[in-house]
Z-matrix of the N, CA and C atoms (Angstrom, degrees):
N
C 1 1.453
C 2 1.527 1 110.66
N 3 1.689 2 121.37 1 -14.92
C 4 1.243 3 111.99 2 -154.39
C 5 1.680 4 83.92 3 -99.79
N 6 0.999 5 119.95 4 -27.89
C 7 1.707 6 114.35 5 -173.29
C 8 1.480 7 99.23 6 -81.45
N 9 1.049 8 164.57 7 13.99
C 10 1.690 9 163.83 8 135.25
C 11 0.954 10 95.65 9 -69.10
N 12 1.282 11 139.87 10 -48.96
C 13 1.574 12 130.61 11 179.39
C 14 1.197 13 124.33 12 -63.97
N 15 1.641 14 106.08 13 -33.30
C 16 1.420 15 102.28 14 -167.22
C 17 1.717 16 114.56 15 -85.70
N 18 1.402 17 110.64 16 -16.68
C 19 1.458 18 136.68 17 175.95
C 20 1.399 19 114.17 18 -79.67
N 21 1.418 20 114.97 19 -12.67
C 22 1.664 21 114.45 20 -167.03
C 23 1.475 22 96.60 21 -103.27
N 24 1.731 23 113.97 22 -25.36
C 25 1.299 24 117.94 23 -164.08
C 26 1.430 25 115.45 24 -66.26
N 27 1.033 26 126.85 25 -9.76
C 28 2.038 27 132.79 26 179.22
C 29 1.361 28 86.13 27 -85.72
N 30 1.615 29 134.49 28 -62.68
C 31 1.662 30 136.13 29 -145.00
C 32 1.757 31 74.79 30 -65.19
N 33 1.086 32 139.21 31 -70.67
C 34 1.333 33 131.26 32 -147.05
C 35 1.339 34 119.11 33 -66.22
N 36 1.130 35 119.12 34 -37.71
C 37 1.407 36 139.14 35 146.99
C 38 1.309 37 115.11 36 -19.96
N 39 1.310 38 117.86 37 -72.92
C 40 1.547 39 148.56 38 166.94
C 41 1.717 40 110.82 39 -64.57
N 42 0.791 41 125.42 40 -18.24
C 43 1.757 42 131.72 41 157.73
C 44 1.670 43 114.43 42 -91.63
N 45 1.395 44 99.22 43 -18.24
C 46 1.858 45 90.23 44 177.19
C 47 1.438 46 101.10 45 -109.35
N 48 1.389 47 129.61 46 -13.82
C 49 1.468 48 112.60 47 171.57
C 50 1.912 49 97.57 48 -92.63
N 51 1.250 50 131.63 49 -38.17
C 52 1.821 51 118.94 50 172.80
C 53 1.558 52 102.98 51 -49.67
N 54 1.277 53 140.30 52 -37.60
C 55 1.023 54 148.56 53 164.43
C 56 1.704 55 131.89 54 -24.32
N 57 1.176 56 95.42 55 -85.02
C 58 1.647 57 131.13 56 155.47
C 59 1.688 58 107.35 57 -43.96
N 60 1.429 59 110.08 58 -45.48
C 61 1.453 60 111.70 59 -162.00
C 62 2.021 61 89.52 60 -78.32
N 63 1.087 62 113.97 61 -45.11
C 64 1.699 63 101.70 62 167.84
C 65 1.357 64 132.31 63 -80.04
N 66 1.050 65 115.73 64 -5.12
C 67 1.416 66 115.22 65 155.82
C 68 1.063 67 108.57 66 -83.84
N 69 1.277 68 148.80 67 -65.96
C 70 1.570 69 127.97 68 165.19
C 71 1.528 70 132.26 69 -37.96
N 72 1.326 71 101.17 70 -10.19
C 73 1.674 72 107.57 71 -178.00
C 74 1.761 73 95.10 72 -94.95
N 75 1.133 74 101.26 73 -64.42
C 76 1.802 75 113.66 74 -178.51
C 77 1.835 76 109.76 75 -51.34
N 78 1.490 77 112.20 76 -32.36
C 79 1.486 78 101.75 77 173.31
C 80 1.455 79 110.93 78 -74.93
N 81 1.812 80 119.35 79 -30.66
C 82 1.347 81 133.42 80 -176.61
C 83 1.532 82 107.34 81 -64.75
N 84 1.577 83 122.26 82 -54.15
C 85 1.730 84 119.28 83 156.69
C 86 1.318 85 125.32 84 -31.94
N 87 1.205 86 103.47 85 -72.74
C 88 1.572 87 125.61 86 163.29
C 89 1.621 88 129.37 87 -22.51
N 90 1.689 89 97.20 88 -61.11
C 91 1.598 90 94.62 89 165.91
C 92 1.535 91 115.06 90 -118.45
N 93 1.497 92 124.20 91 36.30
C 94 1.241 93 112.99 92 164.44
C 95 1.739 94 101.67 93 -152.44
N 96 1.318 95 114.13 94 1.92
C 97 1.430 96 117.42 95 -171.17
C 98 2.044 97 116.57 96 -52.55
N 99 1.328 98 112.40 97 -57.51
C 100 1.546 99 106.63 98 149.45
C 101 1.716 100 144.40 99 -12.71
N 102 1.599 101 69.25 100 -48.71
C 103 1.504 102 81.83 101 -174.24
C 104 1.496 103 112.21 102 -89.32
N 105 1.300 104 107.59 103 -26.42
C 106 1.383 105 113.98 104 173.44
C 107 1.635 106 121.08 105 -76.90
N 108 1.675 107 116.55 106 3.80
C 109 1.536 108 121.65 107 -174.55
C 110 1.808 109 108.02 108 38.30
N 111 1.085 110 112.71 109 26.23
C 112 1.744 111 113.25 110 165.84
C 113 1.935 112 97.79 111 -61.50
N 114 1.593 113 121.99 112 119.98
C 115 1.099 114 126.83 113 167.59
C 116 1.577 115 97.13 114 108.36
N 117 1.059 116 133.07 115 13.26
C 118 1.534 117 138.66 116 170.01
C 119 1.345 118 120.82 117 -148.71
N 120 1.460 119 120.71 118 34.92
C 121 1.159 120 143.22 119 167.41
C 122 1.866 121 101.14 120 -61.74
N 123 1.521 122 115.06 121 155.22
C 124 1.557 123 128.34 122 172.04
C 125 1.361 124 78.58 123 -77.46
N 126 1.746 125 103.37 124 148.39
C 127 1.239 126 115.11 125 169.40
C 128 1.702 127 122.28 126 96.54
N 129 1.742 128 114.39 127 -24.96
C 130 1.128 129 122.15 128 148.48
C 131 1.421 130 145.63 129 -63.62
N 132 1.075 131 120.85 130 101.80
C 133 1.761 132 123.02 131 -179.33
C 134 1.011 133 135.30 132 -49.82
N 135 1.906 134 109.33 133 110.11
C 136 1.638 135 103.12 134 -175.41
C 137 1.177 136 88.03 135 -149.08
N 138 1.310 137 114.07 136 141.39
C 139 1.411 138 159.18 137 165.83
C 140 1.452 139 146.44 138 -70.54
N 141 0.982 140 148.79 139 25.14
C 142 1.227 141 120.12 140 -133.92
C 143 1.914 142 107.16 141 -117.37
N 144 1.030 143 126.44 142 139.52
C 145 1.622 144 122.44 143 -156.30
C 146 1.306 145 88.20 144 -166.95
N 147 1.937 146 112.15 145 110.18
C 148 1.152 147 116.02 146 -168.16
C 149 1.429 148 146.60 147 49.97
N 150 1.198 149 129.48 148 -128.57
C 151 1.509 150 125.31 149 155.96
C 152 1.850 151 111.34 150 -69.21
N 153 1.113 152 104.30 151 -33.92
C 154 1.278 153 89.27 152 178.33
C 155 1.493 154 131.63 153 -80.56
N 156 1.176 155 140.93 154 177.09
C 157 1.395 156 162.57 155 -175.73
C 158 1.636 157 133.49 156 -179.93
N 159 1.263 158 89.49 157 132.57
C 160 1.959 159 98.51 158 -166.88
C 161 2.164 160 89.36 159 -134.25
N 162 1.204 161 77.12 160 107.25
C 163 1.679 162 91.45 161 159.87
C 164 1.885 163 111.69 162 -120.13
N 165 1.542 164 96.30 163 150.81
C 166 1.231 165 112.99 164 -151.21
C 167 1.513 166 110.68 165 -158.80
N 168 1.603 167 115.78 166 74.68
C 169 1.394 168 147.38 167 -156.79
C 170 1.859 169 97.81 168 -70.36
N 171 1.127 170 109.60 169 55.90
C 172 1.428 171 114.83 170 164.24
C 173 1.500 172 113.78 171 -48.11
N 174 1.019 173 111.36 172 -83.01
C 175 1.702 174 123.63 173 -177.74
C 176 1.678 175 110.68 174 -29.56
N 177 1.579 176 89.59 175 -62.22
C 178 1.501 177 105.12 176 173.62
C 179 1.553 178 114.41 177 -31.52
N 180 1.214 179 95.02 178 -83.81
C 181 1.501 180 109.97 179 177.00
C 182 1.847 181 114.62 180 -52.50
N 183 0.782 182 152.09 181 40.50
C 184 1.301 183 159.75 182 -144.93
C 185 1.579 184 91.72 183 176.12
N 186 1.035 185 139.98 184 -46.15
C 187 1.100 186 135.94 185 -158.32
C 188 1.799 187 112.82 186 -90.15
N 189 1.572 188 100.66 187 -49.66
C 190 1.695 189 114.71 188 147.91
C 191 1.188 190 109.23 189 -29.81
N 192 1.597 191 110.66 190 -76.88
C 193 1.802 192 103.64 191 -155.70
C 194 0.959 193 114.28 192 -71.65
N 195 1.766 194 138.05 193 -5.95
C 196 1.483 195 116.09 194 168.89
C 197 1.335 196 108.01 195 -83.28
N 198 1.655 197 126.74 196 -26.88
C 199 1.312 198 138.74 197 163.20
C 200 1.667 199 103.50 198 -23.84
N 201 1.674 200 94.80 199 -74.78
C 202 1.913 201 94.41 200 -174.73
C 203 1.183 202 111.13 201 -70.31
N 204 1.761 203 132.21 202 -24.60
C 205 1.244 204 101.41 203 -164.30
C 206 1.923 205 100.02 204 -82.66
N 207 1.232 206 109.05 205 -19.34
C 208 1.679 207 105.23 206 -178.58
C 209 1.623 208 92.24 207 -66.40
N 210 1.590 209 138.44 208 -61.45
C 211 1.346 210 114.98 209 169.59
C 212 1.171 211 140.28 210 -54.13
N 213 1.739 212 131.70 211 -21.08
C 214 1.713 213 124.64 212 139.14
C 215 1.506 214 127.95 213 -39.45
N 216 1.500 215 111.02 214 -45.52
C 217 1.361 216 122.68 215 162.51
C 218 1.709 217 133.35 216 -44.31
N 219 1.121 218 107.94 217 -19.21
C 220 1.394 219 121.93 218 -156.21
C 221 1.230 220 84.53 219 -126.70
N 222 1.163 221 121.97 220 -42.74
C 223 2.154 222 109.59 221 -170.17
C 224 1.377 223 85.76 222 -84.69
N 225 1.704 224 147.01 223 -12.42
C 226 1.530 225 103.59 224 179.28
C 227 1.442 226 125.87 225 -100.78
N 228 1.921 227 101.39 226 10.86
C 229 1.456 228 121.74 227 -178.82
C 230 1.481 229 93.58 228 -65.55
């Protein structure tokens, strides 16, 4: 029983700081996302023709994933 514990203790480790790290990101969206124009970047796709509309956060999204992958990078130093 004592070696399951001692092997689980890094994953948990690593589940309570990924954790923490999105709640501080998701409260940071949450109360400052507006202001930050995240989703209205040049380069994002929007549409709009009549009733309809198709937006399509290219930039955005491009802009995120080097965000996390430069923060994966740095948490596995």
């Amino acid at each position: 029983m004592r070696v399951g514990y001692l092997t689980m203790a890094p994953l948990g480790k690593a589940l309570m700081v990924a954790g923490l790290i999105l709640a501080v990101l998701g409260a940071a969206l949450w109360g400052f996302g507006p202001a930050w124009m995240l989703g209205r970047l040049p380069g994002d796709i929007y549409v709009r023709r009549g009733h309809f509309t198709f937006y399509f956060p290219l930039t955005t999204a491009i802009v995120i994933s080097i965000v996390l992958t430069l923060l994966a990078a740095v948490l596995r130093r």
